[in-house]
C-alpha positions, 0 to 999 in steps of 0.5 A, a space after each residue: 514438483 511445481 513451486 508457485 512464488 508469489 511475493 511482495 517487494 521488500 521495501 526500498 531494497 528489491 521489487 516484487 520482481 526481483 524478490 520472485 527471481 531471487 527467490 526462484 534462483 534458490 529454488 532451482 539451485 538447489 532442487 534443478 529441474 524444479 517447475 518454478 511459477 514466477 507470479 510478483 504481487 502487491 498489497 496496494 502499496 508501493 510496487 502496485 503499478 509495477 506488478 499490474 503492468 506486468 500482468 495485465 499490460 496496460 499502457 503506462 502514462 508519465 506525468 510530472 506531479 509533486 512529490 511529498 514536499 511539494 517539488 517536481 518528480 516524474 511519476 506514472 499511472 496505468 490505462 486501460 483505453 477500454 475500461 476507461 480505468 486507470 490504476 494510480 500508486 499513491 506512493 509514486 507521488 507521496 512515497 516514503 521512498 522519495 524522502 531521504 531519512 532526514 527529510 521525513 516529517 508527516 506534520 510538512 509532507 502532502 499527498 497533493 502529488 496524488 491529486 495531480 495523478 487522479 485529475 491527469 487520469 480524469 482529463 484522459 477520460 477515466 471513469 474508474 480509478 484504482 488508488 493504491 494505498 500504501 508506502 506513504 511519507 504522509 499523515 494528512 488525511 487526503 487533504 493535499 489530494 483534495 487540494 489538487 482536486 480544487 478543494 481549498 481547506 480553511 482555518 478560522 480565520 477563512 485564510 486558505 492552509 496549507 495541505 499538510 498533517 499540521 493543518 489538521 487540527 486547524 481546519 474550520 471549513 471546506 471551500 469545494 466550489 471549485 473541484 474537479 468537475 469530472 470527479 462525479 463521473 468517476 467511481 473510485 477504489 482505494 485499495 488498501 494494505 491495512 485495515 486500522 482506523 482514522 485515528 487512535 491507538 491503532 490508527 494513521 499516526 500512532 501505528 505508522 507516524 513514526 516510521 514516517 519520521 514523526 516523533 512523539 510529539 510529532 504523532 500526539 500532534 497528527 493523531 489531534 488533528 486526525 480526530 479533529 479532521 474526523 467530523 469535517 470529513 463527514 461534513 464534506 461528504 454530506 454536502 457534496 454527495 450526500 448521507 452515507 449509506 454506510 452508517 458506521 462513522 468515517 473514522 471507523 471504516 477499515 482501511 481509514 487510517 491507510 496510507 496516513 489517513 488517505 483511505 478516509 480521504 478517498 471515502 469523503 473527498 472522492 465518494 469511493 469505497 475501500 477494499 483489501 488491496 491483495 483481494 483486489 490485486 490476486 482477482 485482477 492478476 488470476 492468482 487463483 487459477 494457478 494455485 491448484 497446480 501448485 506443491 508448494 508457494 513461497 512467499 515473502 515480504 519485508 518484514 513479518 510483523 502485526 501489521 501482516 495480520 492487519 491485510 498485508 500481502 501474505 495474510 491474503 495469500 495464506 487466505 487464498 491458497 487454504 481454499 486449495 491446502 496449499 503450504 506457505 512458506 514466507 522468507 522476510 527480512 525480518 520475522 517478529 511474529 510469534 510462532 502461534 501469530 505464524 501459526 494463525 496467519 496460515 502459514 507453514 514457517 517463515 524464515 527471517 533472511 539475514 545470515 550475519 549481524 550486520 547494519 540495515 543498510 548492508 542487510 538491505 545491499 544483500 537481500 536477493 543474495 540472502 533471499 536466494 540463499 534462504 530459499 535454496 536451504 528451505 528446498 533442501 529441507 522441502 525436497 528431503 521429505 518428500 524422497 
């Protein structure tokens, strides 16, 4: 029998990694002798750099960027010499996993730490560059990003603001004279690992501004400045590459409202395009080719929730392994899908983890012991009816 195990990290407890091994560990444990594939994903969030490396060996850059406040963090990015393509993990400088929980606050933080990822990547000679989006600490739309890139965002009064989600709703004009002058050179792909809009009940601040610290009045703040941002980033675009082709509004596209709206500032900003990050990440990896071999693939993520359905990583290998008709099970820390939302996804089960009522931050310690224990008591029940 031959088990593929393709899994996310779990977020700010294991890396996909080791959500692989644990799981893999369990596999064996309980079936030995069991062809057990280890093949760690990511959806564009955070972990994107650790699994590229892992498939595709490219050579890891270390830069000293800015973290969501602005102070120094030693980050990475990968280069393929080549290609001319680097692969930048927005979370690597703006990650929530930076921050300590009282730290958080998406009206202050700034993904200004991954412009000074992009401009690093483009003094090396980048043509192509692959944004990873997801796991951030922030709701800015970009601007820090673009800050970093030579773009200075001004209020009405032509002071200079601050690159943050509290100056959204302030912003009356860009000053873009003085931006990276190799931007025009380099194509760039922001890959995301959800879907929703610019801004709305189903955008950046509303669906995430709270995970992100942001309370209520914190989110009607950012969503404000985030509908306020909407026609300034058109306007940008417009003067520095022209109309879209793509008439659907900005705001609008899939994937917009990514990464605290840094999936529109990829659009406007950097003339980029937006594509379903484990799309993206199973073609570069070659995840198709080892399916057809497969009985079975586990998988496995944080938390299976509605943002699963929106593009995250198990919506995309359910997807991808119906083409074969492979099953799917997925072991998560969490299971808040109902069973026709389970159903649907493609999925075969899904089994929440935690085997004891304990507090999050101990659920959190034990995950790989508690992820190979699932695995092991799902293959009991997978192998019993097959003999």
């Amino acid at each position: 029998m031959h088990v593929l195990v393709c899994a996310d990290s779990f977020k700010e407890a294991l890396s996909s990694q080791e959500v692989c091994q644990a799981i893999a560990a369990g596999v064996t444990m309980a079936v030995p002798g069991t062809d057990v594939s280890l093949f760690p994903l990511a959806d564009g969030g955070e972990g994107l750099t650790a699994v590229l490396q892992d498939h595709l060996g490219a050579q890891v850059i270390e830069a000293q960027v800015s973290d969501p406040l602005g102070r120094p963090v030693q980050a990475s990015y990968l280069w393929m010499e080549a290609e001319q393509t680097a692969f930048v993990e927005m979370a690597q400088a703006a990650g929530l996993a930076l921050l300590p929980i009282e730290a958080r606050d998406p009206l202050h933080t700034s993904t200004y730490g991954v412009g000074e990822l992009i401009a690093h990547a483009l003094e090396r000679g980048a043509r192509k560059i692959l944004l990873g989006l997801g796991g951030s600490a922030t709701t800015d739309a970009g601007l820090g990003m673009a800050a970093a890139l030579g773009l200075i965002f001004l209020d009405q009064q032509g002071k200079a603001l601050p690159p943050c989600g509290a100056s959204l709703s302030h912003v009356a004009a860009v000053d873009a004279k003085n931006r990276h002058p190799n931007l025009r050179d380099c194509q760039f792909i922001g890959l995301c690992d959800v879907d929703n809009p610019l801004f709305g009940p189903e955008g950046a601040a509303i669906v995430f501004g709270p995970q992100k610290g942001a309370n209520e009045d914190a989110v009607a703040l950012l969503d404000q400045g985030l509908r306020h941002i909407a026609p300034v980033l058109e306007a940008v675009h417009a003067v520095l590459y022209g109309v879209r082709i793509n008439h659907t509004p900005l705001a609008q596209i899939p994937g917009a409202g990514a990464a605290g709206g840094l999936g529109a500032g990829v659009l406007a900003f950097l003339n980029g395009v937006l594509l379903p990050g484990i799309d993206a990440v199973m073609d570069l990896t070659g995840l198709e080719k080892h399916l057809p071999t497969a009985d079975l693939v586990l998988t496995g993520e944080g938390r299976l929730d509605r943002q699963t359905l929106q593009g995250k990583l198990i919506r995309g290998i359910t997807r991808k392994a119906s083409l074969y008709h492979k099953p799917v099970i997925a072991l998560c820390g969490a299971v808040e899908l109902d069973l026709p939302e389970i159903e649907n996804l493609g999925l075969s089960a899904a089994f929440a983890i935690g085997r004891r009522p304990q507090t999050l931050s101990g659920a959190m310690s034990q995950t790989a012991e508690n992820l190979t224990h699932t695995a092991s008591q799902v293959m009991k029940v997978w192998a019993a009816q097959l003999f």
